[in-house]
C-alpha positions in Angstrom: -3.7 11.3 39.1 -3.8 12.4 35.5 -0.7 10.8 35.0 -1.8 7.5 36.4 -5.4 7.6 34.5 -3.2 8.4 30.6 -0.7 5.5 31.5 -4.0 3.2 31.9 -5.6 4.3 28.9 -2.6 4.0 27.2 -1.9 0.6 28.4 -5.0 -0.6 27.8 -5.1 1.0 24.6 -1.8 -1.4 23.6 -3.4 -4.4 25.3 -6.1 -4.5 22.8 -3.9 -3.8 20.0 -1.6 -6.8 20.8 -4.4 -9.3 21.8 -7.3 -8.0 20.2 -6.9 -6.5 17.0 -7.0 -9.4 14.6 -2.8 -10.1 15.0 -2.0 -7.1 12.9 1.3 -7.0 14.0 2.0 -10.4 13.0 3.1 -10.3 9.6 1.3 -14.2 9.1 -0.2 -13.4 5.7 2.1 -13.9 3.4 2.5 -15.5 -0.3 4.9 -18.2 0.7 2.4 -21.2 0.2 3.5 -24.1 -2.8 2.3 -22.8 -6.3 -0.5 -25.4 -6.9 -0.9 -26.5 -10.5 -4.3 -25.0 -12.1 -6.1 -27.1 -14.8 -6.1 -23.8 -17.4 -4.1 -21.3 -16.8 -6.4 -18.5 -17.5 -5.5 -15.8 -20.0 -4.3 -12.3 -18.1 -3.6 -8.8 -19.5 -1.2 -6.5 -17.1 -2.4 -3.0 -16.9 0.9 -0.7 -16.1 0.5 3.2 -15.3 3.6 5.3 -16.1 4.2 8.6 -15.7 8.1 10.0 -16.4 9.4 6.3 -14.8 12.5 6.0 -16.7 14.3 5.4 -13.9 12.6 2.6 -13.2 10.2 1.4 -15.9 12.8 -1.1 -18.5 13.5 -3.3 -15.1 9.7 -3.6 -14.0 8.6 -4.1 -17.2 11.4 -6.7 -18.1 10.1 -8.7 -15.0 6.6 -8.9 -16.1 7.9 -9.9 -19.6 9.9 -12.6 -17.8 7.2 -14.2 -16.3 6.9 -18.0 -16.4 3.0 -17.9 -17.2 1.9 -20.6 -18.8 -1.2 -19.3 -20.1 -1.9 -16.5 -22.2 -0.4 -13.2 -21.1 0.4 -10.2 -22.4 1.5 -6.2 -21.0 -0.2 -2.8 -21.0 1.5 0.0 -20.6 -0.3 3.1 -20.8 2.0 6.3 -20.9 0.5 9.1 -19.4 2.3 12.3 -20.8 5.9 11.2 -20.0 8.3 13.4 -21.3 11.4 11.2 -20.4 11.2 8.7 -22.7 9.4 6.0 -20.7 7.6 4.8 -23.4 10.4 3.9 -26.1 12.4 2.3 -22.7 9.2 -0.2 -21.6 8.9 -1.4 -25.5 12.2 -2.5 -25.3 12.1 -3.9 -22.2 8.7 -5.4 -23.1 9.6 -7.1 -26.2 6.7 -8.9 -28.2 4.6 -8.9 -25.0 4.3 -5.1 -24.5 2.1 -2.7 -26.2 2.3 0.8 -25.4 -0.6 3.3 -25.3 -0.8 6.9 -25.1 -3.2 8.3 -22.8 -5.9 11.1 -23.2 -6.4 14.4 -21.7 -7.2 13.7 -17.9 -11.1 14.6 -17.6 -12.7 16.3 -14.2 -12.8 14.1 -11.6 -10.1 11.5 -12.1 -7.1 10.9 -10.6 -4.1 10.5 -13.3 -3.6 7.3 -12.4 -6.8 5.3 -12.4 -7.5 7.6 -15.7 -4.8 5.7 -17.2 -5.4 2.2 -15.6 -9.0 2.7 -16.9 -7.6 3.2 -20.5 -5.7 0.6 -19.7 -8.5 -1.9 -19.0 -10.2 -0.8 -21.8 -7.2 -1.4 -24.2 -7.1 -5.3 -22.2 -9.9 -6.9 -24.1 -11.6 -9.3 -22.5 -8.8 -11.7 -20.8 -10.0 -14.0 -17.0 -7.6 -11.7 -14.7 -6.6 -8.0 -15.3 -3.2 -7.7 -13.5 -2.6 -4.2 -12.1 0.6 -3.5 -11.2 2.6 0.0 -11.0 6.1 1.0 -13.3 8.0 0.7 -9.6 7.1 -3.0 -9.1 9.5 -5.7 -10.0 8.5 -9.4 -9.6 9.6 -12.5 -9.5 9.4 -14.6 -12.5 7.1 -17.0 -10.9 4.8 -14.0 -9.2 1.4 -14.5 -12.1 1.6 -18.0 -11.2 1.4 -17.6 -7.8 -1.6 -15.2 -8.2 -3.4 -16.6 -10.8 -3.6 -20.1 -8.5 -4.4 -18.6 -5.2 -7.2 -16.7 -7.1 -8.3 -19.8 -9.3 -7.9 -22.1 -5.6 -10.0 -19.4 -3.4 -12.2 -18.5 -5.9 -11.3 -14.8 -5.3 -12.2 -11.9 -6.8 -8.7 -9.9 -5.8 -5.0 -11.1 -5.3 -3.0 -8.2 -3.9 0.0 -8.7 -2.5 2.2 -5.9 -0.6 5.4 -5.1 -2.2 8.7 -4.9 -0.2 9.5 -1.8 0.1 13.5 -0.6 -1.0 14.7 -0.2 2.8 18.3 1.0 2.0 18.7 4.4 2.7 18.9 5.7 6.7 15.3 7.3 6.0 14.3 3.9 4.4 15.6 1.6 7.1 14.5 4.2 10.0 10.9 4.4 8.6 9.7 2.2 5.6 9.1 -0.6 8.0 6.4 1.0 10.0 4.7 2.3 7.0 3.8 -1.6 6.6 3.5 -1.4 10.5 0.5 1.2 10.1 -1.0 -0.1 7.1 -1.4 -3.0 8.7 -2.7 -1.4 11.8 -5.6 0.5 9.8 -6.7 -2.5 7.8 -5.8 -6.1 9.5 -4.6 -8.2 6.6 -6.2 -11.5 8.6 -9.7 -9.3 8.6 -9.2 -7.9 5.2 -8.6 -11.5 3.9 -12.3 -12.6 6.0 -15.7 -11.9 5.5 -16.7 -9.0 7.1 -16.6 -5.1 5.6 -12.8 -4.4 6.4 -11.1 -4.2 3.1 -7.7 -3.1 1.8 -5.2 -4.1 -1.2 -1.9 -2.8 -2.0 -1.3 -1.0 -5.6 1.9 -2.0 -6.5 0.5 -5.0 -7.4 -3.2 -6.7 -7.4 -4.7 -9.4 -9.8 -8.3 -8.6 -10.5 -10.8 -10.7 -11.8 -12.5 -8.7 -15.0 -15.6 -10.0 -14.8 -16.5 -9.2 -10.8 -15.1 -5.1 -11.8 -17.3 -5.0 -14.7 -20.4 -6.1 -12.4 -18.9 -3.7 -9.4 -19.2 -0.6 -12.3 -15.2 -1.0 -13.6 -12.6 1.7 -12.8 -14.5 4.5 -13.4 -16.5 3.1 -9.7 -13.6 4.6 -8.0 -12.4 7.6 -10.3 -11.6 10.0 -7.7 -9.6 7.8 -5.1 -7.1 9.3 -4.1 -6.0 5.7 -1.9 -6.8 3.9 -5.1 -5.9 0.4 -3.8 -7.5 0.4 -0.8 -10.9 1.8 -2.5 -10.6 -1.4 -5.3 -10.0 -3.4 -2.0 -13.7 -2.2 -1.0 -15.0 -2.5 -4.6 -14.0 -5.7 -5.0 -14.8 -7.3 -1.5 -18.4 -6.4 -2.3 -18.0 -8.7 -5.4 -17.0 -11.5 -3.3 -13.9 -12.8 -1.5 -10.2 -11.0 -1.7 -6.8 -11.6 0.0 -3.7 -9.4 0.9 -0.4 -10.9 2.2 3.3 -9.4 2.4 5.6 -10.5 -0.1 9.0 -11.2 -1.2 8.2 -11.6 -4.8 7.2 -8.2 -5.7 9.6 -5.3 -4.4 9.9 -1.6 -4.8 12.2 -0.1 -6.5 11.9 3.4 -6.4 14.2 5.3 -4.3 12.9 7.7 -1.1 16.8 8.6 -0.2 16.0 11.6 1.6 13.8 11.4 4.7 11.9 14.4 2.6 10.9 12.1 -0.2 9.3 9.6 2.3 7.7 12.7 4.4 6.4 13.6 0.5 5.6 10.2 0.3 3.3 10.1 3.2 1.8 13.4 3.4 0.8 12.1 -0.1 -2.7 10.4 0.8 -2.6 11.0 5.0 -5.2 13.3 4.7 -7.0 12.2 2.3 -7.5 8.6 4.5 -8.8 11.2 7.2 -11.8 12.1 4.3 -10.4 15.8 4.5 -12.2 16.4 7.7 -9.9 18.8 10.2 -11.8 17.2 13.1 -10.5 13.7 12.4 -7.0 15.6 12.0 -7.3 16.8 15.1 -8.7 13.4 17.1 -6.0 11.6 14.6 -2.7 13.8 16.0 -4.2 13.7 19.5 -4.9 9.7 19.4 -1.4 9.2 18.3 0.2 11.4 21.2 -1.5 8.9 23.7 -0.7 5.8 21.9 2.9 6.6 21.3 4.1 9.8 23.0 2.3 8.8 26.6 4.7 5.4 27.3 7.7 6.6 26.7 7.1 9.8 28.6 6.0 8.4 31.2 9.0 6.0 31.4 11.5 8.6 31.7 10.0 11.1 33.2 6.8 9.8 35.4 7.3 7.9 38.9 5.5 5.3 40.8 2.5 3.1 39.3 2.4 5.4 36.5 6.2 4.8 34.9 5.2 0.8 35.6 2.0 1.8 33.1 4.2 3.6 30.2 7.3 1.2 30.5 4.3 -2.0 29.7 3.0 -0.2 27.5 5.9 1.1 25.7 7.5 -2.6 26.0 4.1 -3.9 23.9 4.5 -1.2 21.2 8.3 -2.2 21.0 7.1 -5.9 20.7 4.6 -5.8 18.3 6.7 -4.0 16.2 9.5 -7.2 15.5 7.9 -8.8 13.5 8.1 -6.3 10.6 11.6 -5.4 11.9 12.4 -9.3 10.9 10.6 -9.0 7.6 12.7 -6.0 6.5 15.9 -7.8 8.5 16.2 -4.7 11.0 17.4 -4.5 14.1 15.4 -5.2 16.8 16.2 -1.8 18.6 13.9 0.3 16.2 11.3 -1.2 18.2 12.4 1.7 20.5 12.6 4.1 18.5 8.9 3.5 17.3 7.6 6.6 19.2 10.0 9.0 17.5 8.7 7.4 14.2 5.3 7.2 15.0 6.2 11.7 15.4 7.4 11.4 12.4 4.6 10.1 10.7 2.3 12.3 13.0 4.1 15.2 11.4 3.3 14.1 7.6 -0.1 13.7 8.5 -0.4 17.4 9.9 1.6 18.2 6.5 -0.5 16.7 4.4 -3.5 18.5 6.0 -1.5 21.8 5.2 -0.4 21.2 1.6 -4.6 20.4 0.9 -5.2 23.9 2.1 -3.3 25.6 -0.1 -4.2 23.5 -3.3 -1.2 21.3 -3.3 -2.8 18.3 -1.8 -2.0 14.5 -3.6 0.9 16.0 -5.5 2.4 13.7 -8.4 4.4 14.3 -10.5 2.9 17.9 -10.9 -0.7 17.1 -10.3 -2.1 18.1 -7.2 -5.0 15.3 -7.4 -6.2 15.6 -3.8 -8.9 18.8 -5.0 -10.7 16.3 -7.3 -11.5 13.9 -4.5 -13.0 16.4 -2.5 
């Protein structure tokens, strides 16, 4: 009987999901519309964060210098306390349009990086659109073009688009997708991108308009966010209309080759989505055993009507999952597999709770930034 009563909730549960939730799993928003021509190409200043990015920093800045903007536009990049060099490296990739600046002392209650995008801002003057973009993002050439005329078109206060995500490694390929997958399950891009008070952006890359921050209270409105993306989503949404959509443009290049640097990845900001509250940790971990644990087990190890329940809804998790498979050119199978990741990511989360306790929560590149936020 118990059996037969989790198998329904479960399925149920899924059914909603699939039909019901705003088509998250559909992977429809994305940037691929025709670049329409704009009148006047408004001027637009690109904020860039860096913190020890050599690795990575003279290829992303070389693509914002490349871009084929034909407005005014210039580059920001705002080293904060690098000791690798990444400076002298993104003013020769940045040429004529890059200006480095050194950041200040991080004051109470900031996190590193919206200290420096803040400086950044400031530094910016007073162009139409602040581009924010992170030193792990690499766009295409014709990626301002395409978000200064969607915003200019919509009249829309934020442009964010999702960067794909590197997806080479067996860690990448086994669980990079369904951090998209779960993203997109918490905030709905076709709800974010409505009226309505679901919001969300992605960091790696968001065009802003200056103005509607300025009136929202600027960067210091969200100092403490530890999900700094997803809390300028909110800001700006409150300012007036913003869209998010997946991308081919704009991809990451850092490297998570180990499947500990994605678990470090994750357990990054997991709790700190949860607010720090253990009793949403606890309803978070048990949720996630129902939605994901209950179908498969169920399937190979329950009988009668309630196998038929976890085999449906096991088969709609699998489903729902191909579209992001195809976006990241996967194979279909991982669909399968999505209960085993969906432990994995269960497991970060619990991890991320843990590294909180003892002080170590938010950890970048030694800061441990969650105790501000608290």
């Amino acid at each position: 009987m118990i059996a037969l009563a989790v198998g329904g909730i479960a399925l149920a549960i899924w059914l909603m999901l699939v039909f019901g939730h705003s088509g998250f799993w559909t992977a429809r928003a994305r940037d691929t519309a025709e670049i329409a021509e704009v009148s006047q190409w408004p001027d637009v200043v690109a904020v860039v964060p860096a913190r020890d990015e050599a690795e990575v920093i003279e290829r992303a800045i070389a693509s914002l210098s490349a871009q084929e903007y034909p407005g005014n536009f210039r580059i920001v990049l705002v080293d904060d306390g690098s000791s690798d060099g990444t400076a002298g490296l993104a003013r020769k990739a940045g040429r004529a349009r890059c200006s480095v600046i050194t950041a200040t002392p991080l004051a109470a209650g900031w996190t590193g990086k919206l200290a420096a995008v803040a400086q950044g801002v400031a530094s910016a003057g007073s162009p139409a659109y602040l581009w924010l973009t992170d030193a792990d993002i690499a766009h295409a050439p014709d990626t301002l073009r395409s978000l200064v005329s969607r915003a200019e078109r919509g009249q829309l206060v934020l442009v964010s688009l999702m960067a794909r995500l590197r997806c080479v490694s067996l860690a990448e390929r086994a669980l990079v997708p369904a951090f998209v997958f779960f993203f997109q399950l918490l905030y709905p891009f076709g709800r974010v991108n409505r009226p309505g008070k679901t919001a969300a952006a992605a960091g790696g890359c968001m065009l802003v308009r200056r103005d509607a921050l300025e009136q929202a209270g600027g960067i210091a409105s969200i100092r403490d966010a530890l999900i700094d993306d997803c809390a300028m989503g909110a800001l700006m949404k409150r300012q007036g209309r913003i869209w998010l959509g997946l991308t081919d443009r704009s991809i990451s290049i850092r490297r998570y080759d180990s499947w500990g640097s994605v678990a470090d990845m994750i357990a990054r900001s997991a709790y700190a989505q949860l607010r720090y509250n253990p009793l949403l940790l606890l309803g978070t971990l048990a949720g996630m055993a129902l939605i994901y644990v209950v179908p498969p087990a169920l399937t190979l190890f329950g009988g009668g009507v309630s196998r038929w329940l976890g085999l449906g809804a096991w088969a709609l998790m699998a489903l729902s999952f191909q579209p992001m498979l195809r976006f990241y050119r996967r194979s279909h199978l991982w669909g399968v597999a999505l209960p085993l990741i969906a432990g994995f990511y269960a497991g970060c989360t619990f991890l991320s709770a843990w590294r909180h306790r003892r002080g170590r929560g938010g950890m970048w590149k030694g800061r441990a930034q969650a105790a501000m936020s608290r």
